[in-house]
C-alpha positions in Angstrom: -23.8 -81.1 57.8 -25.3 -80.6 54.3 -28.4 -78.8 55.6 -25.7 -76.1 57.2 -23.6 -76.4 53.9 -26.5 -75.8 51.5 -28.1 -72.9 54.6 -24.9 -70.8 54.0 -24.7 -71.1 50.1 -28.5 -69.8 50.2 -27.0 -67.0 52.9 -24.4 -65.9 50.6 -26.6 -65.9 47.3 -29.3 -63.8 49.0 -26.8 -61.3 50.4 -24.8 -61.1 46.5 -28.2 -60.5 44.8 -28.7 -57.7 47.5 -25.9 -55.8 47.0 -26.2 -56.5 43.4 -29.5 -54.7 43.3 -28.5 -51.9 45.7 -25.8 -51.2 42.9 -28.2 -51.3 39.7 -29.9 -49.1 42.0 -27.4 -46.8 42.3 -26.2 -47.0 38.5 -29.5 -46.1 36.9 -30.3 -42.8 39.4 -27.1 -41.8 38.4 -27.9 -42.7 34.7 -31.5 -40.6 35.4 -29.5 -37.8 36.9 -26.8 -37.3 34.5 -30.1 -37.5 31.6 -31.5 -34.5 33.9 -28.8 -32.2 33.9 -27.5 -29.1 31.7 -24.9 -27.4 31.8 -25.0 -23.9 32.9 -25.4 -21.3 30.2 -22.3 -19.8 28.1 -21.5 -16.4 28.4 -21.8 -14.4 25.1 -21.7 -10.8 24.0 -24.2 -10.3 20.4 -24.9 -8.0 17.7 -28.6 -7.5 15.5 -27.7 -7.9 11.7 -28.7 -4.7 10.1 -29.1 -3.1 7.1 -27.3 0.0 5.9 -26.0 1.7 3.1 -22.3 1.6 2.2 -20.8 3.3 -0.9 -19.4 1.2 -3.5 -15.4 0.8 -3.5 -12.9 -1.0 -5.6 -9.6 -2.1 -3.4 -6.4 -3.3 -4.6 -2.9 -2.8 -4.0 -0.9 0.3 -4.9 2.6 2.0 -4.6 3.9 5.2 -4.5 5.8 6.2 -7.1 7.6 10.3 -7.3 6.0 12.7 -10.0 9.9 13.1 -10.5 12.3 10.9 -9.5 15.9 10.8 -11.0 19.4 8.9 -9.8 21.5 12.0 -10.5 24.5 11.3 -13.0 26.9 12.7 -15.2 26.8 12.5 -18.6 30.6 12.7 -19.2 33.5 10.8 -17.4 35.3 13.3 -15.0 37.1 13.5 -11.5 34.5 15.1 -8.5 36.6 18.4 -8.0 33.8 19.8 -5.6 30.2 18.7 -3.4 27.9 20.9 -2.7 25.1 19.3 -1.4 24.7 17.3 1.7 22.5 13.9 1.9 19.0 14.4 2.9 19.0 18.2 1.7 16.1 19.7 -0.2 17.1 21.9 -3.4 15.5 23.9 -5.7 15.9 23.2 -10.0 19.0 24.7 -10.9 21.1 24.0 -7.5 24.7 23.3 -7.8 25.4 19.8 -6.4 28.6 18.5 -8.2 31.6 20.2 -10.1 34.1 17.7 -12.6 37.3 18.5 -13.1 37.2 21.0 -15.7 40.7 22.6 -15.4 42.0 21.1 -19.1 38.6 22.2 -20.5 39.3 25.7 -19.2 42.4 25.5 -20.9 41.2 24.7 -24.5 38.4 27.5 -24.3 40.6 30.4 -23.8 42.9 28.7 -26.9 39.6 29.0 -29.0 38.3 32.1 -27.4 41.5 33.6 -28.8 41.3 31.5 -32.2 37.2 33.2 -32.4 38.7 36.4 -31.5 41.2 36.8 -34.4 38.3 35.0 -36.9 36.2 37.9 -36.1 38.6 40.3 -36.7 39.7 38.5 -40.1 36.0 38.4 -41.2 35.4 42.2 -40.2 38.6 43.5 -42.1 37.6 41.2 -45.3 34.0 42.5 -44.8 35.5 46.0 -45.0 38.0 45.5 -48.0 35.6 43.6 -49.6 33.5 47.2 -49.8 36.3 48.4 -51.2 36.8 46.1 -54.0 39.8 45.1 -52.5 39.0 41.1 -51.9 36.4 38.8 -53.7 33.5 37.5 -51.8 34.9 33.8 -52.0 37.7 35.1 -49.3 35.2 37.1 -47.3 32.9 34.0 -47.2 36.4 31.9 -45.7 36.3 34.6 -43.3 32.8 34.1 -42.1 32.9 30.2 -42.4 36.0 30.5 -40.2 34.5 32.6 -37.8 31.6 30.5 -37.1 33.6 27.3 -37.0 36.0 28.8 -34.2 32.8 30.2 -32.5 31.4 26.6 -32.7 34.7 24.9 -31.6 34.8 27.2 -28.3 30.9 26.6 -27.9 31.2 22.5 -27.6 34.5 23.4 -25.0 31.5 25.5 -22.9 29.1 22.4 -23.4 31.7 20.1 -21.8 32.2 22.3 -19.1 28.5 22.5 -18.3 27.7 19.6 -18.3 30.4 18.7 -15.7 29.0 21.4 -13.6 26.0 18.9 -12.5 23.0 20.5 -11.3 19.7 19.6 -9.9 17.0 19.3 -12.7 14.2 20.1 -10.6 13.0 21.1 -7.0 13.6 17.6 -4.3 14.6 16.1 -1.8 17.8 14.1 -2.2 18.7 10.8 -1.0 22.6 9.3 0.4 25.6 10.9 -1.1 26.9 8.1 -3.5 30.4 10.0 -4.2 33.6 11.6 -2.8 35.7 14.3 -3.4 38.5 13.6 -6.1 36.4 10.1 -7.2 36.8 9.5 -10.8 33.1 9.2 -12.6 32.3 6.8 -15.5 29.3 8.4 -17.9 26.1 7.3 -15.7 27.4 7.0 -12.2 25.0 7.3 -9.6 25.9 10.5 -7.6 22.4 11.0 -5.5 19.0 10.2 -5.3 16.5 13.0 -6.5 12.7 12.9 -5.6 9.9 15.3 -5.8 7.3 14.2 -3.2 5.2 17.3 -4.1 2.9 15.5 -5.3 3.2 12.0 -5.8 1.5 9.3 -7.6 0.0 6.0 -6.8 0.1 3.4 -9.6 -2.4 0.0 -9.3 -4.5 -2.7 -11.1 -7.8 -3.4 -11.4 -9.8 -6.4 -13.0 -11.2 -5.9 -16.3 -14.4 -6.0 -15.0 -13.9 -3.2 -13.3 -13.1 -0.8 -16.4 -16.8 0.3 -16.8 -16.7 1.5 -13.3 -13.6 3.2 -13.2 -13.1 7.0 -14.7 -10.9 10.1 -13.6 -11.7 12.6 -11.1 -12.9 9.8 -8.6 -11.9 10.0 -5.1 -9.2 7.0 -3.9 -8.0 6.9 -0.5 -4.6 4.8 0.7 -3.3 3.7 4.5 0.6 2.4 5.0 1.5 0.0 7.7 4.1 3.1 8.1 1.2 5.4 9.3 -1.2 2.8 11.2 -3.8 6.0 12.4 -3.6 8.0 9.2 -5.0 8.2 5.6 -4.6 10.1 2.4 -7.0 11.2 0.2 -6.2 11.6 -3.8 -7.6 11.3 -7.0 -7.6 9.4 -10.0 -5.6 11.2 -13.1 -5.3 8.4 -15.7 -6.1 5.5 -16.6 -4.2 2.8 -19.3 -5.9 2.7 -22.7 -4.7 -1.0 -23.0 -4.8 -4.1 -20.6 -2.2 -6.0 -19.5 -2.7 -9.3 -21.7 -1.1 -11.4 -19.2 -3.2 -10.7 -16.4 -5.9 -9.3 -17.6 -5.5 -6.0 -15.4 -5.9 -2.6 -16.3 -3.2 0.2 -14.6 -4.9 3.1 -12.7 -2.9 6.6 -11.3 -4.2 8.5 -8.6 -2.5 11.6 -7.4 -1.8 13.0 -3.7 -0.6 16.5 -3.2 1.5 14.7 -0.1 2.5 18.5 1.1 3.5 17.2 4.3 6.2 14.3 2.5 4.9 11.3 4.1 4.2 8.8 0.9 7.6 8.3 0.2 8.5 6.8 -3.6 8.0 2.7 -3.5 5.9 2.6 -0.2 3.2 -0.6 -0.5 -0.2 1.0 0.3 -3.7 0.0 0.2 -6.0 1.6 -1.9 -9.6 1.4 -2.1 -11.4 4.2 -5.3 -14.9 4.8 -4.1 -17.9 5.0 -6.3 -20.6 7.2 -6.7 -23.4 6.1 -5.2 -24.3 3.9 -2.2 -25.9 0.1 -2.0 -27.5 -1.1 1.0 -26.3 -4.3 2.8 -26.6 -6.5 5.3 -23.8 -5.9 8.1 -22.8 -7.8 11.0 -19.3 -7.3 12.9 -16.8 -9.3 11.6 -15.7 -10.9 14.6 -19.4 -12.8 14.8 -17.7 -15.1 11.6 -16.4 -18.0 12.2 -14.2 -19.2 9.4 -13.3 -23.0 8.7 -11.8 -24.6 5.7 -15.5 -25.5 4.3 -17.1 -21.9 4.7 -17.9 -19.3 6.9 -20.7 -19.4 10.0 -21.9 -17.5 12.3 -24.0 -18.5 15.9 -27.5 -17.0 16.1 -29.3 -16.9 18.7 -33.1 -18.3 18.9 -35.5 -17.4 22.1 -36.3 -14.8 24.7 -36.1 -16.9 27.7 -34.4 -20.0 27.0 -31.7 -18.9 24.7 -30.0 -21.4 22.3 -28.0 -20.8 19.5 -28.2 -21.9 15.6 -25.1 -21.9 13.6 -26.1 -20.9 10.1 -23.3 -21.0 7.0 -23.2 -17.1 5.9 -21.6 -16.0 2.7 -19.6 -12.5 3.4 -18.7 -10.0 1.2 -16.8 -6.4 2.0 -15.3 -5.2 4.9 -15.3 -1.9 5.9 -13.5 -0.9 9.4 -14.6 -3.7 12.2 -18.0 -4.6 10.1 -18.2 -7.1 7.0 -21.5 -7.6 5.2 -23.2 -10.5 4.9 -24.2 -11.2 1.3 -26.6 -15.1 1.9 -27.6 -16.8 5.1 -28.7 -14.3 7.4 -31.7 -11.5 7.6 -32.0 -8.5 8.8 -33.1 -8.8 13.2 -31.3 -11.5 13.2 -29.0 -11.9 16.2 -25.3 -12.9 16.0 -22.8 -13.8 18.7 -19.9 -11.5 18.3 -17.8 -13.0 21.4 -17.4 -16.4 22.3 -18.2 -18.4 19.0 -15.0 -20.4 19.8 -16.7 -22.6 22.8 -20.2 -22.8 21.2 -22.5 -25.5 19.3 -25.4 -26.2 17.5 -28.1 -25.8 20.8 -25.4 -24.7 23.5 -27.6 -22.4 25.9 -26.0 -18.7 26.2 -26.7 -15.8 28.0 -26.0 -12.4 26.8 -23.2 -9.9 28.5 -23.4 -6.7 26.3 -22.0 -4.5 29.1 -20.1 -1.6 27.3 -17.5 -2.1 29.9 -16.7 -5.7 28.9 -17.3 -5.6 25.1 -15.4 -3.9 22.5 -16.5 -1.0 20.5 -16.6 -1.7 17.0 -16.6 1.2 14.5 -16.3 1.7 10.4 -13.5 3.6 11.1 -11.2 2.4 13.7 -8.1 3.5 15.0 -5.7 2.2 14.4 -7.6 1.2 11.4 -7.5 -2.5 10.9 -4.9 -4.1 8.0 
C-alpha cells in the first residue's frame, strides 16, 4: 500500500515538473520573440533645412485711422428744418447736408439790413454836407461809426445763419444718419459720421530698439482678417520725435492711397515695415516644430537605409508665409519631418512619403495668407 502511495506521489511530481518546464519553455520564446521584434516603420513626409536670404522686417500691430475723419455737428443749438443727405452717401467739401431753423434769424437781418441801409444813407448825406461846411467832422464820424456798427450787427445775423446751414467740410463718405427732421439740436450733437478714406493712415509702435532702423519713405505692407487673400502696400510718412515713457514704444504712420475704400477707419491690421537689405537664414517649414512648454523641437532624420529619427531642441525665429527660420540647433542638409511629429520618438523608424499628392504645398506667400 505505501509502495503504490509513494509510486503515485513520484507520478504526479514528474508529470508537474513537466508541464512546468514545457511552460518556462513557452514564456522565455515568447520573451526572445517579443526582444526580436520592431515595429513597422512610421509614415512621414520631410523637408531639407536650407539656407536663404530673407529681407529684414519689423512687425507689430497697426490700425487704420482716416486722413480726415469728423462726427459732423452744429455749432449752435437749432431745430433740423431740412436733410439733405442720405446715410452711406459720398459728398464733395461744400455739400449741403443739414439746414436749422433759421426763420427768426431771417427776420432780424432784413430789420438790420434796413437799419445798414438808412446808416449809409445818413453817413453819405453828412459826407456831402460836411463838404459843404454844413456839419462838423465829429457828426460825420457818428455817421460812419454807425454805419459800420449796423453793417456789423447784420453781418453776425448772416454768421448765425451760416453756420445753421451745416455743410460738409471736406470730400467723404458718411456714416448713419444720427438725426430727424424737426429734432431740436444742442451745440455738438452728432448729426453723421464723415471719413475720407482717400488715403488713409496706419498708426503703430515699435520698440525702442528699433528707432535706429526705422526712417520715412520705407515700404510697410498690412493684411485684415476682413480681407484673408489680400494685402496693401504703403509707406511710412512720420515718425514720433518722443517715446512713449510708459512703454517705451515709439509711434510710426504709414500712408495707403486705399483708392479702392477697403481700410476702413479703426480696422486692427498687421503690419510688418521691411528693411533694406536681405540676411540669410536657416529655414525649415514651420509645421516640422514641435512646440512644448520647455522649448521647441523638431525630428531629424539620421540614415539612408535604416531610417531613425533624432529630436533636436531648435531655437526659431521669424516667420514668413508657411516657413520659420531656425536661429540654433539645426544645419543646413539637415532633414526635418514636416508631418507626423505628433506619433514620433527619439529612435522611432520612419519611412518617407513626399508624394506631391499627399503633402501640402508650403509657400512664402500663401493664400489665404496665414494669421
Amino acid at each position: 500500500m505505501n509502495k503504490k502511495l509513494l509510486l503515485g506521489i513520484a507520478l504526479v511530481v514528474v508529470i508537474a515538473g513537466a508541464l512546468v518546464g514545457v511552460k518556462a519553455l513557452q514564456i522565455k520564446t515568447m520573451i526572445g520573440a517579443a526582444a526580436l521584434f520592431a515595429p513597422p516603420p512610421e509614415a512621414v513626409s520631410s523637408s531639407l533645412a536650407t539656407e536663404e536670404q530673407w529681407p529684414e522686417t519689423l512687425s507689430a500691430v497697426g490700425t487704420v485711422n482716416a486722413a480726415q475723419g469728423v462726427t459732423v455737428s452744429p455749432e449752435i443749438a437749432g431745430t433740423v428744418s431740412e436733410i439733405d443727405f442720405e446715410s452711406g452717401a459720398t459728398v464733395r467739401k461744400g455739400d449741403l447736408l443739414v439746414k436749422l431753423d433759421t426763420s427768426t434769424e431771417e427776420a432780424q437781418l432784413r430789420a438790420l439790413e434796413a437799419q445798414a441801409k438808412l446808416a449809409k444813407l445818413n453817413a453819405e448825406r453828412n459826407r456831402q454836407l460836411h463838404t459843404d461846411k454844413t456839419v462838423s467832422q465829429s457828426e460825420v464820424d457818428a455817421s460812419e461809426a454807425a454805419l459800420e456798427q449796423a453793417e456789423a450787427n447784420a453781418d453776425n445775423v448772416r454768421a448765425i445763419i451760416a453756420k445753421k446751414t451745416i455743410r460738409a467740410p471736406f470730400s467723404g463718405k458718411l456714416g448713419l444718419r444720427l438725426v430727424n427732421l424737426g429734432e431740436s439740436l444742442n451745440a455738438g450733437a452728432g448729426i453723421v459720421s464723415l471719413q475720407a478714406l482717400a488715403p488713409v493712415y496706419v498708426d503703430f509702435s515699435l520698440a525702442q530698439q528699433e528707432l535706429a532702423r526705422i526712417q520715412t519713405g520705407l515700404p510697410v505692407r498690412v493684411t485684415s482678417d476682413s480681407y484673408a487673400d489680400k494685402s496693401f502696400t504703403g509707406t511710412v510718412t512720420a515718425i514720433n520725435p518722443d517715446l512713449d515713457t510708459t512703454t517705451r514704444t515709439i509711434r510710426v504712420r504709414a500712408t495707403f492711397d486705399n483708392a479702392d475704400s477697403l481700410l476702413r477707419p479703426g480696422m486692427f491690421v498687421r503690419t510688418t515695415v521691411e528693411l533694406p537689405g536681405a540676411k540669410p537664414v536657416l529655414v525649415i517649414p514651420s509645421t516640422a516644430v514641435l512646440g512644448a512648454p520647455y522649448g521647441d523641437s523638431v525630428f531629424v532624420i539620421n540614415g539612408a537605409t535604416n531610417q531613425v529619427v533624432e529630436q533636436k531642441f531648435i531655437r526659431t525665429g521669424r516667420n514668413r508665409g508657411d516657413f520659420v527660420s531656425v536661429e540654433s540647433g539645426l544645419k543646413a542638409g539637415d532633414k526635418v519631418v514636416t508631418a507626423g511629429v505628433f506619433k514620433l520618438r527619439n529612435g522611432t523608424s520612419v519611412t518617407e512619403n513626399n508624394n506631391t499628392n499627399v503633402v501640402p504645398q508650403t509657400s512664402t506667400t500663401p493664400t489665404p495668407p496665414n494669421s
